[in-house]
C-alpha positions in Angstrom: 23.0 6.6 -17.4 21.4 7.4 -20.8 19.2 4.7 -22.7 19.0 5.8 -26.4 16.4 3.8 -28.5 15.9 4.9 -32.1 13.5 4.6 -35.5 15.4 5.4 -38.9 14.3 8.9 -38.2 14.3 10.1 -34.5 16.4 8.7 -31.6 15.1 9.2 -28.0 17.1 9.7 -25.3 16.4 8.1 -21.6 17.6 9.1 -18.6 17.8 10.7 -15.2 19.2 14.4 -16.4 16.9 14.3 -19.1 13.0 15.6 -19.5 10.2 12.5 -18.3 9.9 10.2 -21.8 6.3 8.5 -22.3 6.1 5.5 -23.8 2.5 5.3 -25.3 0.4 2.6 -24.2 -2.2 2.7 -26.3 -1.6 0.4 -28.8 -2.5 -2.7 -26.9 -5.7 -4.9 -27.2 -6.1 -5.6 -23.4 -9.3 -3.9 -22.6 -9.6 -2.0 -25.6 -12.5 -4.0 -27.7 -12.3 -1.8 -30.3 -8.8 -2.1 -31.1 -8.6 -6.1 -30.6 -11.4 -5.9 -33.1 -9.7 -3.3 -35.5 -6.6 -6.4 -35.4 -8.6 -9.4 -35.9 -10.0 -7.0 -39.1 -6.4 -6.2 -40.1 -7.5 -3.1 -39.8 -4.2 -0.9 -39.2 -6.1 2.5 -40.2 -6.9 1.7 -36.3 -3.6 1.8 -34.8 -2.2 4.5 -37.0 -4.9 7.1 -35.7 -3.7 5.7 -32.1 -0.5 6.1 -33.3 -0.7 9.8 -34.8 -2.9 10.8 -31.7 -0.1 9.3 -28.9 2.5 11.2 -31.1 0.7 14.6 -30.5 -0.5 14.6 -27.1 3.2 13.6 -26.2 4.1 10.1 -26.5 8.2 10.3 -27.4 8.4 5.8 -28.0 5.3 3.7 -28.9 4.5 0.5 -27.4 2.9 -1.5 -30.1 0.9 -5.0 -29.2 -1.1 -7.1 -30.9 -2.0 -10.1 -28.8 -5.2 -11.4 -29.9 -7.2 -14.1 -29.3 -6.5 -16.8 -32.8 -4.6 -13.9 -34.7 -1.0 -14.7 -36.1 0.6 -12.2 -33.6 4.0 -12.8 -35.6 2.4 -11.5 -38.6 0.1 -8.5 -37.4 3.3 -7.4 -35.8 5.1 -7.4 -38.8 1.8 -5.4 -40.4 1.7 -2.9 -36.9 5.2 -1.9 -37.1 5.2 -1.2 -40.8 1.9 0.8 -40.6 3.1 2.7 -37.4 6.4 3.5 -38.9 4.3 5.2 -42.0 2.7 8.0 -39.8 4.9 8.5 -37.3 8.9 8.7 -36.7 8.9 7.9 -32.8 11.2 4.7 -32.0 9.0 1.8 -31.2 8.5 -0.5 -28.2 7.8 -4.2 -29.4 5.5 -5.5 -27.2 4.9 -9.5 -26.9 4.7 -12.6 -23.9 5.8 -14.5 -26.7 9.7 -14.3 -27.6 9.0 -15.8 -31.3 6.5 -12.6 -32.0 9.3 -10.7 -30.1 12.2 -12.3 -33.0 9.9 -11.5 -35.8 9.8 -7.9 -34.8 13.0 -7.5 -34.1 14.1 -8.8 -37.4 11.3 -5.9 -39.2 12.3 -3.0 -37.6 15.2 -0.8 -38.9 16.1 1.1 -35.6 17.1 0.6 -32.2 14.0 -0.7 -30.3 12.7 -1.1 -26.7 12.2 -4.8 -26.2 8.8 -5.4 -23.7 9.7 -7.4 -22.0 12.0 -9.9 -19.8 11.6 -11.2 -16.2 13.8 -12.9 -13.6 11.9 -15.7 -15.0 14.9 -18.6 -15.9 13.3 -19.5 -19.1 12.7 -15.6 -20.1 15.7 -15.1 -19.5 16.9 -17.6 -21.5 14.4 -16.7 -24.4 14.2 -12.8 -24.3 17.7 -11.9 -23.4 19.8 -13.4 -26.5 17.1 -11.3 -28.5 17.8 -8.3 -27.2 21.7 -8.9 -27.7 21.6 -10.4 -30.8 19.5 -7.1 -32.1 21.4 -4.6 -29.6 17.9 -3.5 -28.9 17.6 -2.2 -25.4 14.6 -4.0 -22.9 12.1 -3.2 -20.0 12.9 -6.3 -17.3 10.0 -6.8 -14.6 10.9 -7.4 -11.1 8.8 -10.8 -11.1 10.3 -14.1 -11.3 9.5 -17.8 -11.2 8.0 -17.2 -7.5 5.7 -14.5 -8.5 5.8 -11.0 -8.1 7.3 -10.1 -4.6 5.8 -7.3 -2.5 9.4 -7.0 -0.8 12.2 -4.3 -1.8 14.8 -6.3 -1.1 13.5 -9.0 -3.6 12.6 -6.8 -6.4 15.9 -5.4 -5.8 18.0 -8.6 -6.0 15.6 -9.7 -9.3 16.9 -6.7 -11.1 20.2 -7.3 -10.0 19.9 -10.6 -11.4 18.6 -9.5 -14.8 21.1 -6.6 -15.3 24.1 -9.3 -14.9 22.8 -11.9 -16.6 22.2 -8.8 -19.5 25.8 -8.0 -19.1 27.3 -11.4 -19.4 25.8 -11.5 -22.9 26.5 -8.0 -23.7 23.6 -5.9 -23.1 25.1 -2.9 -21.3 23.0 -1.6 -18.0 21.9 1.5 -20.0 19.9 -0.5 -22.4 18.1 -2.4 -19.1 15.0 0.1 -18.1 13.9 -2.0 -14.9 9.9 -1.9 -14.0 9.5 -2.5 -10.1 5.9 -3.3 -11.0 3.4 -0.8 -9.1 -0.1 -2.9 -7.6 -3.2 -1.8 -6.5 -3.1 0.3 -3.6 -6.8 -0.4 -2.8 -5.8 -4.2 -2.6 -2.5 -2.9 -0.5 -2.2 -0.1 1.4 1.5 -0.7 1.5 1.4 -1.1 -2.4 2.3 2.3 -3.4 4.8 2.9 -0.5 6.8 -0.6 -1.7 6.9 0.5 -5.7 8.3 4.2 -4.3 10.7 2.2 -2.6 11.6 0.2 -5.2 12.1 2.7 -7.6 14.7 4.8 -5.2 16.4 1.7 -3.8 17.2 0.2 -7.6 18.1 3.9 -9.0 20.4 4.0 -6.0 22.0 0.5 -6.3 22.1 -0.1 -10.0 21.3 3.5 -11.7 19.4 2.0 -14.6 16.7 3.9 -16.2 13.2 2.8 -15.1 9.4 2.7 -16.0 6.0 1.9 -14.5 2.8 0.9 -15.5 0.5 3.7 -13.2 -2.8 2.5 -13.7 -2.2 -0.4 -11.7 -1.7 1.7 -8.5 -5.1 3.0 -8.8 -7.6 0.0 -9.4 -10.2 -0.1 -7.8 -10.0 3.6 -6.8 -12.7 6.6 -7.3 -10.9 9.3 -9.3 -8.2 6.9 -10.8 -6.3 9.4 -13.1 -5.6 12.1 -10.4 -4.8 9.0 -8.3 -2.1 8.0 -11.3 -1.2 11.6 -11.9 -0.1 12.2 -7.8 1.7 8.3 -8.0 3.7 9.4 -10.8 4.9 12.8 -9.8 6.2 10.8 -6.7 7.8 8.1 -8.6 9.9 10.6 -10.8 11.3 11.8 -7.5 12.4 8.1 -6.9 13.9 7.5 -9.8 11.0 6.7 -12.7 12.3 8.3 -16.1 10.1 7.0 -18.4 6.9 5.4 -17.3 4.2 3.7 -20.2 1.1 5.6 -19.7 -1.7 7.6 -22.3 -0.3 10.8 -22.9 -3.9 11.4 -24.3 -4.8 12.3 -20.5 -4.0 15.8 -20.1 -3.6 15.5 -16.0 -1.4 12.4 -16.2 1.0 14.7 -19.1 0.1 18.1 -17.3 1.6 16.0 -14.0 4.9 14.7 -16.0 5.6 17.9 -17.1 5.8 20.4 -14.1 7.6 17.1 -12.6 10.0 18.4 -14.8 9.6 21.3 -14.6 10.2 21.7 -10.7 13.4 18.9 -11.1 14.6 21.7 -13.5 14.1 19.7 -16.7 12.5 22.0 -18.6 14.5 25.6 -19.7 12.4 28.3 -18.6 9.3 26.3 -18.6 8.5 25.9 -22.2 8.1 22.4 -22.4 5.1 23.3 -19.7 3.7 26.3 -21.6 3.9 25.5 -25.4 1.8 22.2 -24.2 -0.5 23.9 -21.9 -0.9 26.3 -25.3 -2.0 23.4 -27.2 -4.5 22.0 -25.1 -5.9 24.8 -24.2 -5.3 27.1 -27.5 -8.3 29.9 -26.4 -6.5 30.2 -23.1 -5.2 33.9 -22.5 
């Protein structure tokens, strides 16, 4: 099943056949002072040198968000979109807990983009998915719903089942669903990173939709978090993960993603590997 999302320029192809796509995370204010500052300035020089440095190290889709305490987030979207699209060509991932930013988006952006995101929630549902329709965008759906987030398979399972119907009956095909089981902290849960695993293989299995993660929530709290991410995500492309939103800025987590694919024989003699490991390390022998 192949989820194609697209800027004027470049479309991107997602799926389990294909080589690991990253969505860049790094345009997104949570945690990142200097960014949420660079926003409230208006200051998209900011997010274009995020942009241009996602781009480089990897990053094949941008998530862009701009949620800011007292900003017009409908309006800085508009403004992040238009300055991300002048440096870079990658599709674009609109990012927003607030399906009005989510319209305005939407309505500025010329390709086919990756909506971020619906839940089983019934009034997300309601709001997010006639959005995603009425723009034939495609959209990340959480496995979390009015109860919470479940630490279940079964349930996660059943809330992705519900959001890939409730998709269909307004016309989203499957292939434009990319499901996030929703990884948690395995040093809150032991069983946190055994559930996700099982998540991921039990809604590839059931539904064969592409899917994503969020890694660094595995790992909080933990000593040595990005080998901890790196070791999670290798794992989770053998259950089913095709593009998970990470920093392709960390070498290990993209080093990680690539001989994933490389050993899943993704990647054609193992350039993808080496023309990479050539660019990070250009005085290697």
């Amino acid at each position: 099943m192949h989820t194609r999302v697209s800027s004027e320029h470049q479309e991107v192809i997602i799926g389990p056949d294909q080589p690991v796509v990253i969505i860049g995370e790094r345009i997104n204010p949570t945690g990142r002072k200097k960014l949420a500052e660079a926003l409230e300035r208006g200051d998209m020089a900011f997010v274009q040198e995020d942009a241009l440095k996602q781009v480089k190290a990897g990053a094949q889709i941008l998530d862009v968000n701009v949620g800011v305490s007292g900003a017009d987030e409908s309006a800085l979207m508009i403004e992040a979109l238009q300055a991300v699209r002048e440096v870079v060509q990658a599709p674009l991932c609109i990012d927003s807990a607030n399906p009005k930013v989510l319209a305005t988006g939407l309505g500025a952006y010329p390709g086919k983009a990756l909506v971020n995101s619906v839940n089983g929630e019934e009034a997300k549902l309601k709001e997010v998915l006639p959005l995603v329709a009425e723009h034939k965008a495609a959209v990340v759906a959480l496995t979390m719903d009015d109860r919470g987030i479940p630490t279940d398979v079964p349930t996660r399972l059943a809330i992705a089942e519900k959001i890939v119907n409730e998709a269909a009956r307004l016309g989203i095909p499957a292939e434009d669903v990319i499901v996030d089981p929703l990884a948690m902290s395995v040093a809150s849960d032991d069983q946190a990173g055994a559930g996700a695993l099982a998540a991921l293989t039990q809604i590839r299995d059931k539904l064969g939709v592409n899917q994503t993660i969020g890694a660094s929530n595995v790992s909080y709290g933990l000593p040595e978090r990005r080998e901890v991410n790196g070791v999670f995500l290798a794992m989770a492309v053998m259950c089913g993960l095709t593009c998970p939103i990470t920093d392709p800025s960390l070498w290990p987590i993209r080093r990680t993603l690539l001989l994933a694919d490389l050993f899943l024989g993704k990647d054609e003699f193992a350039m993808n590997y080496i023309t990479a490991y050539r660019e990070q390390n250009p005085d290697a022998d």
